[in-house]
Structure formats: structure tokens, C-alpha cells
MIBAMI-449026 format. One record per residue: residue in one letter; y, z, x of N, C-alpha, C, O in turn. Coordinates in steps of 0.2 Angstrom, whole numbers, padded with zeros to 4 digits, always signed. Each point is the difference from the previous one (the first is absolute). Example, Ala and Ser with C-alpha at 12.3 -4.5 7.8 and 13.67 -1.06 7.14 Angstrom:
% MIBAMI-449026
a-0028+0039+0066+0006+0000-0004+0006+0000+0004-0001+0003+0005
s+0006-0007-0007+0006+0001+0004+0005+0003-0004+0006+0001+0003
% end
This chain:
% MIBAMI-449026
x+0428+0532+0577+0000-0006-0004+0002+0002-0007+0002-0004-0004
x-0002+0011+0001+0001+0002-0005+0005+0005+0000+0001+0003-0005
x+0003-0003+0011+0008+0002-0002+0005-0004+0000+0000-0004+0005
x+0005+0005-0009+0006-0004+0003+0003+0002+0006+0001+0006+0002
x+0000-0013+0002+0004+0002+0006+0006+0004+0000+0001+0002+0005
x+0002-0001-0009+0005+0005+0000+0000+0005+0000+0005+0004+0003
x-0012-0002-0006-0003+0007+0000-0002+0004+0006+0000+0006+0000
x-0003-0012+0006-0003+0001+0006+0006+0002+0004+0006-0002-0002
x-0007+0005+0007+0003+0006+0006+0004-0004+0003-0002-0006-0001
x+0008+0007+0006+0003-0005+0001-0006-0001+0009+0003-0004+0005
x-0008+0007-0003-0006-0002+0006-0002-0004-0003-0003-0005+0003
x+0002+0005-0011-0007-0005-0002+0004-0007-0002-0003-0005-0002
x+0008+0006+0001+0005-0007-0002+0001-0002+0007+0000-0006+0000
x+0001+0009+0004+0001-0004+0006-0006-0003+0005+0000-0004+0005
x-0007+0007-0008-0007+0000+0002+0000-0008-0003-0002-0004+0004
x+0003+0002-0010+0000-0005-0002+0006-0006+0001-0003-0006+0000
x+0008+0006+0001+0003-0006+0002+0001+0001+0007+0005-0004+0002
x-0007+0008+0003+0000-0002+0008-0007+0000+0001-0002-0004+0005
x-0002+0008-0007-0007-0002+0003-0003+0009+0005+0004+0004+0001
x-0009-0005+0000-0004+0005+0003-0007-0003+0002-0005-0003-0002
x+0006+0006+0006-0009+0001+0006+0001-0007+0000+0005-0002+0002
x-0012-0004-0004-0003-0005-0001+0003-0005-0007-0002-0006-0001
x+0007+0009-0003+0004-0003-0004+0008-0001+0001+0004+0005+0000
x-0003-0011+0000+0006-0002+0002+0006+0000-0006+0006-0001+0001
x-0008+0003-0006+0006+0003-0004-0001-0007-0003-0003-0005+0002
x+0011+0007-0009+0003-0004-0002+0004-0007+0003-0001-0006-0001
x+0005+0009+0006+0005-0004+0005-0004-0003+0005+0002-0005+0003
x-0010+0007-0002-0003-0003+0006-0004-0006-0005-0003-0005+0002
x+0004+0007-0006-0006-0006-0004+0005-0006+0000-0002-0005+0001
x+0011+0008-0004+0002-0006-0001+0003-0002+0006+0004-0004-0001
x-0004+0006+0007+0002-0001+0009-0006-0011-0001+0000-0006+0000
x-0004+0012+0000-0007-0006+0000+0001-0005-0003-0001-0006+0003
x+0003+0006-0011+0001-0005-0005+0005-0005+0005-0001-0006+0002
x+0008+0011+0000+0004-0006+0004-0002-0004+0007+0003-0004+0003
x-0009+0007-0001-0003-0007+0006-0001-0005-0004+0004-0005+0001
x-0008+0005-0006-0002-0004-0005+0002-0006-0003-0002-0006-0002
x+0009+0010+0000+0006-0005-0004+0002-0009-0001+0003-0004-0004
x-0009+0001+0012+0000-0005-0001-0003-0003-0005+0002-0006-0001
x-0008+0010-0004-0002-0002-0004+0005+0000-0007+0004+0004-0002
x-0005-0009-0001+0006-0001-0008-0004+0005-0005+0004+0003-0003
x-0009-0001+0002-0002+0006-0003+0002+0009+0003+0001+0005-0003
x-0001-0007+0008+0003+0008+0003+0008+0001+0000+0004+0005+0001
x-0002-0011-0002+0007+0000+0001+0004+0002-0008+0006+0001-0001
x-0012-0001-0003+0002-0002-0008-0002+0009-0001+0003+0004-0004
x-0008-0004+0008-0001+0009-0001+0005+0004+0001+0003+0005-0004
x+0000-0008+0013+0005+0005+0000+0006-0001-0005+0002+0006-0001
x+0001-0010-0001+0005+0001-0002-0001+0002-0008+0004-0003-0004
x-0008+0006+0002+0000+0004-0006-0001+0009+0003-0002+0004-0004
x+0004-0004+0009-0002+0006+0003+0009+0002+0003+0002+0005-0001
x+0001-0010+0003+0008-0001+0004+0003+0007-0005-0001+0000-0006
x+0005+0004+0010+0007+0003-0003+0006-0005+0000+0002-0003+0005
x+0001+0002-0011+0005-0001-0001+0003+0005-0005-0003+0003-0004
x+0011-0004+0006+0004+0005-0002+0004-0002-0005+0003-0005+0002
x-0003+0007-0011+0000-0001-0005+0007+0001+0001+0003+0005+0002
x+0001-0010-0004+0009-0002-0005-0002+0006-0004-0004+0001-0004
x+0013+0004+0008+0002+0007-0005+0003-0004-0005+0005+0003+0000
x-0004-0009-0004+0001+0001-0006-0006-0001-0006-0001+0003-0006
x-0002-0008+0009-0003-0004-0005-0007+0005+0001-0002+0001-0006
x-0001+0002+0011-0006+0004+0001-0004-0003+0000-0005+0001-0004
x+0004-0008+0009-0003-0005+0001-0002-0004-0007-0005-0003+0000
x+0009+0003-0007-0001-0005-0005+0001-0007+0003-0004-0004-0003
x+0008+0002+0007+0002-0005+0002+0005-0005-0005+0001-0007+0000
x+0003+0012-0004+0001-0004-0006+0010-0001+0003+0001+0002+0005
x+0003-0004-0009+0006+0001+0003+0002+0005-0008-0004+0000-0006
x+0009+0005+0006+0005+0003-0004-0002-0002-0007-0002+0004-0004
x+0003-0010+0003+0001-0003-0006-0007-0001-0003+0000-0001-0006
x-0005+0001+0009-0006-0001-0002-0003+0008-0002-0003+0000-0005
x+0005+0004+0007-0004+0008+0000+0005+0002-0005-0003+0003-0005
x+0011-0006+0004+0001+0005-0006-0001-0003-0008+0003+0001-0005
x-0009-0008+0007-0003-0002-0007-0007+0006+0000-0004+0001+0004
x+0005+0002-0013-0005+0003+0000-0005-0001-0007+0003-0001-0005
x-0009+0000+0007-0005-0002-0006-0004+0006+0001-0002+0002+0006
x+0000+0003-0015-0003+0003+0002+0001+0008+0003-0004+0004+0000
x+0012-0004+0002+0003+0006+0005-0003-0001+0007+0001+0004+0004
x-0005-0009-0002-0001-0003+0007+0006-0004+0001+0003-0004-0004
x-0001+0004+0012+0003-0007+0001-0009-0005+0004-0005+0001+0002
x+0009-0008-0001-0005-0003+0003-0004+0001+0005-0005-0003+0001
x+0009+0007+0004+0000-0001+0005-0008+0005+0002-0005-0001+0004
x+0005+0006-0010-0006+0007+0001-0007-0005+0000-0005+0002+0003
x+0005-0008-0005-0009-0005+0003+0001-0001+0007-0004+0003+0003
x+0009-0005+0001+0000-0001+0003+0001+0004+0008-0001-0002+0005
x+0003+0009-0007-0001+0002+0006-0004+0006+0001-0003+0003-0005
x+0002+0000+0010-0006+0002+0002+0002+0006-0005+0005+0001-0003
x-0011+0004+0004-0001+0008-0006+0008+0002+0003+0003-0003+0004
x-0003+0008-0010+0007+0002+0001-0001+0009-0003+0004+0004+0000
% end
């Protein structure tokens, strides 16, 4: 709990999203979530959880060209908007 994940071994990173002994892991906890899905709160979980594959232009700003090369500040608009970078 007091290391970063990136720190930890690549047994104990995998101890953690597949699971061991009587712990189902990462993947097993969210296996479970998807029986559930019928519920509108579980469905709102998972998809904050969803990979989606981030536009190589925009870097998920979702802005068009013309929007990103306005800058305020030496920001363009788009830096509120998409995820850390």
C-alpha cells in the first residue's frame, strides 16, 4: 500500500491484477462487476474504468486543428480537457 505500483516486481504486479490463492485479482473483481452490469450504477462504474484509444492528433483533447492552435496563456484549449499528459 505504500509503494507505487511501478516500483513493485513484475510477480507482484501480476499478483495484483490477476489475483492469487483466495483473491481474485484486479480482472477478477472487474469479471464479477460484468455479471452485474444490469444494474445502471454498475454500468456507470464500468465505463470509467473502459480503455479507449486516444486520437494521435489531438491526444484525446478532442478539439479540431483549429481550436488547439488558439493559445491563452502558452496553453491551447484543449490541455482542460484531456486526460494528464
Amino acid at each position: 500500500m505504500t509503494v507505487p505500483f511501478a516500483q513493485l516486481s513484475r510477480a507482484e504486479q501480476r499478483a495484483i491484477v490477476e489475483g492469487k490463492k483466495d483473491w481474485q485479482g484486479v480482472r477478477g473483481f472487474f469479471d464479477w462487476l460484468e455479471t452485474k452490469k444490469y444494474k445502471l450504477h454498475v454500468r456507470v462504474f464500468l465505463s470509467k474504468y473502459r480503455g479507449y484509444t486516444l486520437c494521435p492528433d489531438c491526444g484525446g483533447g478532442r478539439l479540431r486543428q483549429e481550436a488547439r492552435d488558439v493559445k491563452v496563456g502558452g496553453r491551447d484549449a484543449a490541455w482542460r480537457f484531456a486526460p494528464c499528459r
